[in-house]
GULOVEX-451713 format. One record per residue (C-alpha): x, y, z. Coordinates in steps of 0.1 Angstrom, whole numbers, always signed. Example, Ala and Ser with C-alpha at 12.3 -4.5 7.8 and 13.67 -1.06 7.14 Angstrom:
! GULOVEX-451713
      px      py      pz
    +123     -45     +78
    +137     -11     +71
//
This chain:
! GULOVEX-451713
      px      py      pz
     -64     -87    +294
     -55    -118    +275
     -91    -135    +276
    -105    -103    +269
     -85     -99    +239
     -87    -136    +229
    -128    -128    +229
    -126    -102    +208
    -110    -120    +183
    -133    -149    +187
    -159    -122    +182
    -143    -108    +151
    -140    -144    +140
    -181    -150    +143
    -186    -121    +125
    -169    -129     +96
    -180    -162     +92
    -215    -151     +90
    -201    -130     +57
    -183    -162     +41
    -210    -181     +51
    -229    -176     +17
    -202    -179      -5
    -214    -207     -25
    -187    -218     -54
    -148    -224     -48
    -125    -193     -47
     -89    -203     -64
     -61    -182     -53
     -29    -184     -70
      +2    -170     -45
     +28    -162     -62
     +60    -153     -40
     +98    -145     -49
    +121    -155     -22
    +140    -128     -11
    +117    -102     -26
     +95     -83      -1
     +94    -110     +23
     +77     -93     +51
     +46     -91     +24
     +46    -122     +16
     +49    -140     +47
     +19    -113     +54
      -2    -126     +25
      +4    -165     +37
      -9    -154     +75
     -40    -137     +59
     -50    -165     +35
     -44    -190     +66
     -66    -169     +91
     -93    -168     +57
     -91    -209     +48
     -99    -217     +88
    -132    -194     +83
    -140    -210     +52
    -136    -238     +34
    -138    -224      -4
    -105    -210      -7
     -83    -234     -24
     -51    -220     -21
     -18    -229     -47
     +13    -208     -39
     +41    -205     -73
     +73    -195     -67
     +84    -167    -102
    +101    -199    -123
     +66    -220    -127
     +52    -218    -160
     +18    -203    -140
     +36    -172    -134
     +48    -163    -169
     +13    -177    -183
      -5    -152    -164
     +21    -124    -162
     +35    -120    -131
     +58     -95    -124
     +55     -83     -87
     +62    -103     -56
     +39    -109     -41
     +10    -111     -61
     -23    -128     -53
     -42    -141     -87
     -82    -145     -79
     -96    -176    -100
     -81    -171    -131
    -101    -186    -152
    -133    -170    -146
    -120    -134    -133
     -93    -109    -142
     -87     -97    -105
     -46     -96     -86
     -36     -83     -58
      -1     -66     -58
      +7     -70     -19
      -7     -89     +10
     -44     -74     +29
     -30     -59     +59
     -49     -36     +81
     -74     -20     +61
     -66     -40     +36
     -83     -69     +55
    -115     -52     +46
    -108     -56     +10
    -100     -89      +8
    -130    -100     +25
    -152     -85      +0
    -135     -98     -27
    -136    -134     -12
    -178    -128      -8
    -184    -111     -44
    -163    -140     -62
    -173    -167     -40
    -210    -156     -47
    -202    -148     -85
    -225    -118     -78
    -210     -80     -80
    -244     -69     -59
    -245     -38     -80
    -272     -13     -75
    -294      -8    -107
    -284     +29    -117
    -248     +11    -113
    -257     -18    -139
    -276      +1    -161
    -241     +27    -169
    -219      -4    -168
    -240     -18    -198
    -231     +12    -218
    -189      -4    -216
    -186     -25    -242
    -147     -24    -250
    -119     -37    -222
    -104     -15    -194
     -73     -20    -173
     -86      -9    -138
     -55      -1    -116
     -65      +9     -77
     -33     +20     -57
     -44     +13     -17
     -26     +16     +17
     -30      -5     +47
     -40     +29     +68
     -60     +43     +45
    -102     +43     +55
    -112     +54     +23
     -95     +27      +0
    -121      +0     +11
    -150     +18      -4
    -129     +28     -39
    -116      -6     -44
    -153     -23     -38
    -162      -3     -65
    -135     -20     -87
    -144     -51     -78
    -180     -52     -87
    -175     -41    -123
    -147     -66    -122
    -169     -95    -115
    -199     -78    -133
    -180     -78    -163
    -154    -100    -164
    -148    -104    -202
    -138     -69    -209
    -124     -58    -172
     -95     -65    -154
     -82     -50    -119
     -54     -46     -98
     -53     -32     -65
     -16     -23     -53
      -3     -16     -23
     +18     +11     -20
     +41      +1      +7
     +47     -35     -12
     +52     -17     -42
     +65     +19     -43
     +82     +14     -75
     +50     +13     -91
     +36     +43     -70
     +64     +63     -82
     +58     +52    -120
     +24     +62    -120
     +28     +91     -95
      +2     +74     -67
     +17     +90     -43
     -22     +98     -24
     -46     +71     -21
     -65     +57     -30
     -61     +68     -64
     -79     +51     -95
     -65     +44    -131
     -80     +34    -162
     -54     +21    -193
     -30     +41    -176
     -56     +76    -175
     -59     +89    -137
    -100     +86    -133
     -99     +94     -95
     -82    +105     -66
    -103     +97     -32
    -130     +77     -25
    -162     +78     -48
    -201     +68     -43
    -206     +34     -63
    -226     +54     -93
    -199     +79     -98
    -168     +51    -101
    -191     +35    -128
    -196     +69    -146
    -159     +77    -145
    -148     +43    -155
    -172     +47    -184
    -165     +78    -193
    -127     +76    -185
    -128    +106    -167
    -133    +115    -128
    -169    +125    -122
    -187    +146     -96
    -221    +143     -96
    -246    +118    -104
    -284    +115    -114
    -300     +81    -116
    -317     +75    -151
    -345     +59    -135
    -364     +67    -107
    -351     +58     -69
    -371     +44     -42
    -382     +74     -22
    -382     +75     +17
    -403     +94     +41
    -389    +109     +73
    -391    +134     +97
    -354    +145    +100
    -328    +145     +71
    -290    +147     +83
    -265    +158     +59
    -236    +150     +70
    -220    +114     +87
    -191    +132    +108
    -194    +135    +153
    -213    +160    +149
    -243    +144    +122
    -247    +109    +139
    -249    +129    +172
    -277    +149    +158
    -294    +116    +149
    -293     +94    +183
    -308    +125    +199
    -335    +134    +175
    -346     +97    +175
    -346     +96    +214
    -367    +127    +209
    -392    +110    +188
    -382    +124    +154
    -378     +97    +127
    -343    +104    +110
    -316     +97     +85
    -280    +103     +81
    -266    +113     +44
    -231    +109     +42
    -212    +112      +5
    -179    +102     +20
    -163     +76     +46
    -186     +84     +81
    -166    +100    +107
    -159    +126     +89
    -117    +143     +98
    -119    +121    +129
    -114     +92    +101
     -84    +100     +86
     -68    +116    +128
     -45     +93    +137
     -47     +97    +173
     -73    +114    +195
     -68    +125    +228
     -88    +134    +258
    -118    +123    +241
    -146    +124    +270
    -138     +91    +285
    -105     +80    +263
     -72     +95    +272
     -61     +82    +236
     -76     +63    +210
     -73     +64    +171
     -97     +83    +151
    -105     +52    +132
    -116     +33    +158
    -134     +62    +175
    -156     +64    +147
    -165     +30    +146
    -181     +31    +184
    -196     +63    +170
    -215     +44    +141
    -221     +12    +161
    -237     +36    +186
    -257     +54    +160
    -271     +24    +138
    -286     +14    +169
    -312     +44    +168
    -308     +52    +130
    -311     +43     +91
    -274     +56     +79
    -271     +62     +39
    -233     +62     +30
    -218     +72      -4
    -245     +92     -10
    -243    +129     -23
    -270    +154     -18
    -274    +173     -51
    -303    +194     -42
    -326    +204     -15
    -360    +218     -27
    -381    +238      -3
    -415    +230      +4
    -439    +207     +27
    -423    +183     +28
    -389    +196     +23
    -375    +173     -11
    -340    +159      -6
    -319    +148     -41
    -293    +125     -38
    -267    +108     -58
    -294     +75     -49
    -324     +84     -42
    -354    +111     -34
    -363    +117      +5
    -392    +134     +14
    -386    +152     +52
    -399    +177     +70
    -367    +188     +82
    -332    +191     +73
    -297    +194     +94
    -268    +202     +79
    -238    +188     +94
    -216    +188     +62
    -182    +200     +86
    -155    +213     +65
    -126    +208     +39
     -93    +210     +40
     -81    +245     +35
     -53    +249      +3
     -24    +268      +2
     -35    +286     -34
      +2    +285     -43
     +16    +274     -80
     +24    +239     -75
      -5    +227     -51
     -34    +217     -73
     -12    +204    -101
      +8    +179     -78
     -19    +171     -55
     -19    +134     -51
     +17    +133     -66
     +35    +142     -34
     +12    +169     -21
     -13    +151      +7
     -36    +169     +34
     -37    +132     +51
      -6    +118     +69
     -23     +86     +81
     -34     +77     +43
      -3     +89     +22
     +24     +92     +52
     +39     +55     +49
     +49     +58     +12
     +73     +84     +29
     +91     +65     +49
    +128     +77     +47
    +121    +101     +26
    +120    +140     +33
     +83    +156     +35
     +76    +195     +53
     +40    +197     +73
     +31    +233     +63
     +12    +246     +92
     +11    +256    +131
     -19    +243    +148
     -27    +205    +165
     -32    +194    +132
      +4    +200    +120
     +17    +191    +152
      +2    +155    +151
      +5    +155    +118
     +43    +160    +118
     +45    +139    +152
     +25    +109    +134
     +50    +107    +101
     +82    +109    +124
     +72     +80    +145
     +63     +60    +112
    +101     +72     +97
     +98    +101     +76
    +122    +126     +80
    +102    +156     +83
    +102    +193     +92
     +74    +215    +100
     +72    +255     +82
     +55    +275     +98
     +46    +316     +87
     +48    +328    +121
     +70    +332    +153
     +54    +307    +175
     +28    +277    +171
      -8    +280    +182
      -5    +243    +198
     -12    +224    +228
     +19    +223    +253
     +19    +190    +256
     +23    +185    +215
     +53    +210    +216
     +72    +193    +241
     +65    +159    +222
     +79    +181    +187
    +113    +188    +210
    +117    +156    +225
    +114    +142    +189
    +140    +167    +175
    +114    +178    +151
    +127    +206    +133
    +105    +239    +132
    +110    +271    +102
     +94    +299    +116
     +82    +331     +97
     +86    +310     +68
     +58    +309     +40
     +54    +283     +11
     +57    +301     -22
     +53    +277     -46
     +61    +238     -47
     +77    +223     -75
     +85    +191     -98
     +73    +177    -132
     +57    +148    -122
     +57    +146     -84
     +69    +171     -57
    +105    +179     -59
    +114    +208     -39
     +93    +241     -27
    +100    +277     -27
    +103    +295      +9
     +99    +327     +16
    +117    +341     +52
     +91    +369     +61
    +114    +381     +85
    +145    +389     +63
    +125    +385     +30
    +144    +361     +16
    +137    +335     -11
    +151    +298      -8
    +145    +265     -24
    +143    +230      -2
    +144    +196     -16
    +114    +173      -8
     +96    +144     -14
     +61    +158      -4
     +43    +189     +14
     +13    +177     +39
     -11    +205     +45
     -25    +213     +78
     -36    +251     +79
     -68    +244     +92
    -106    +235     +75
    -133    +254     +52
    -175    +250     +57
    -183    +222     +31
    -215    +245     +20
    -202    +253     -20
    -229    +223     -28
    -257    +246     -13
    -254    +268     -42
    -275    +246     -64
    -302    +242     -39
    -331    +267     -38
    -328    +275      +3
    -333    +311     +16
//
């Protein structure tokens, strides 16, 4: 087991060498650490930046303790903080690149190392239209799948532009103090001069039209035209079920494409443990996925962070995205589903400020704190099982007499002394700024009561993503 995990590594190792292998100038990094403040993060950020400098050698690392003239110069404040050549960029990261946080930090060696943001050309052409400064503030996690793409995003403006922006990306866990002040309490969330500019993950054209227009966007049309491609097969959708679709229509002869406006793999992402998975007793969802998309970009061309805007009926079939035109004879959708809300006072307002339908992403900024999983399915069950194991002290409410779950996850609730409120219905959930407390309704005796918590994490189960098909002209 040892050789085969020392070969992995060795492979991982390869792999990212090839990507530092065209970094071309020097990288300074300042490190600037506070002894006795978040250790565990700094001695974190010192591993990472070793395990980088043996792959490449452009880092030039300098590590400041808080009393160096560096650190009030440049404005330090949080321990620890990584400062990305300062004199050419405005870029520091509040933490140290842990899990998918690694991901990160590699990018933002190979865009500053080339001194090239790689920025499409619908991308450049809105960033040309900011000509006064902005304070780019991305709040990450290390288990979160979708920060990676949100805090790319930052990055490229911050290199394209690095005279009028400046970026930090903060973690979370290193820093909750500053989650709590800005109320970043689901990531990864996205802030602007202090003005909240997205929550989630956005294509690359959409975080440049919400940073310029210092509001979150939804859709958007290139100004000039966009390479068109021809296929047989257009897939909407990047979940199981879409890059499925695609392996098998290309063994079948059909030439095809997978769409997908959001992090590939769909719910199976953000699952933090499958199980029974044909062949795999247990694996997480995250890396399930990745076999899935290895698997799939052998047979087929996958277009990520891409949004279909419209579909127009015809021969061929005309296919809008947020990128580009494709001309098909065929389209599958495979668009899976949402997260179904609660429609209760409280839940749209404090969504993202305590009120999460993802324990894996927002679940460790909850550690010792109290959070209710609203819901009585497998989802709440491994939901609630997930944050308890991570240390949050949680309870699950439930409207009816019994849960509609696997045995084996109830027995795994009782073993863990997971507390259960049955016949018990979420009212409304409350607090100025983040989540407070909620308002529970006993169905049984029809009585009201208010509980104190930190955050609500729904799991009632998933609507069709279809609302976009509205503005399509399909019969």
């Amino acid at each position: 087991m040892d050789q085969i995990d020392e070969a992995q590594i060795q492979q991982v190792q390869r792999e990212i060498s090839q990507l530092l292998g065209g970094i071309i100038h020097e990288i300074p990094i300042f490190l600037f650490a506070q002894p006795g403040v978040n250790d565990v993060f700094s001695d974190a950020a010192r591993q990472a930046l070793r395990f980088f400098r043996q792959l490449t050698d452009k880092i030039v690392l300098r590590e400041f303790g808080f009393d160096h003239e560096f650190a009030n110069n440049l404005n330090v404040q949080y321990s620890p903080t990584l400062v990305f050549d300062p004199d050419r960029y405005n870029i520091r990261w509040l933490g140290a690149p842990l899990g998918e946080e690694g991901r990160i930090f590699l990018e933002a060696l190979v865009l500053i190392g080339t001194q090239d943001s790689h920025l499409s050309e619908s991308s450049s052409q809105v960033i040309k239209r900011i000509d006064t400064p902005r304070n780019i503030k991305v709040f990450v996690s290390a288990t979160c799948p979708y920060c990676p793409q949100q805090a790319l995003n930052a990055l490229k403006v911050a290199v394209e532009k690095p005279d009028l922006i400046s970026l930090e990306i903060i973690d979370i866990q290193a820093n909750p103090e500053l989650a709590d002040q800005y109320s970043a309490h689901s990531v990864p969330q996205t802030f602007s001069d202090d003005i909240l500019i997205a929550q989630g993950a956005q294509p690359e054209e959409l975080f440049m039209v919400s940073l310029e227009k210092m509001e979150e966007q939804t859709v958007f049309i290139p100004e000039s035209d966009e390479e068109e491609v021809e296929t047989d097969l257009v897939i909407v959708g990047g979940g199981p079920a879409g890059l499925s679709a695609g392996i098998y229509a290309e063994r079948s002869g059909l030439k095809s494409v997978v769409v997908e406006k959001g992090v590939l793999g769909g719910q199976v992402a953000t699952t933090p443990v499958v199980e029974n998975y044909p062949g795999l007793k247990q694996v997480g969802g995250k890396t399930l996925v990745d076999i899935m998309v290895t698997h799939a970009l052998e047979y087929i061309q996958i277009f990520p962070g891409e949004e279909v805007v419209e579909i127009r009926p015809g021969e061929p079939i005309t296919v809008h995205t947020s990128r580009r035109k494709f001309r098909t004879k065929a389209v599958l959708l495979a668009t899976g589903a949402m997260h179904r809300a609660l429609k209760v006072p409280g839940e749209s307002r404090l969504s993202g400020h305590g009120v999460s339908y993802c324990s894996i992403c927002d679940g460790p900024l909850f550690k010792g704190r109290k959070a209710i999983v609203v819901g009585g399915g497998n989802s709440a069950a491994t939901e609630a099982l997930h944050m308890h194991n991570i240390g949050v002290d949680v309870t699950i409410v439930h409207r009816r007499d019994t849960l509609k779950t696997q045995d084996f996850l109830v027995k795994n609730l009782i073993q863990n002394n997971i507390p259960i409120l049955f016949n018990t219905e979420v009212k409304e959930i409350r607090g100025e700024q983040r989540v407070e407390e909620v308002l529970l309704f006993n169905n049984q005796t029809d009585e009201m009561s208010a509980l104190a918590v930190n955050a609500v994490f729904i799991a009632i189960g998933y609507d069709p993503s279809v609302n976009w098909l509205s503005k399509s002209e399909l019969s």
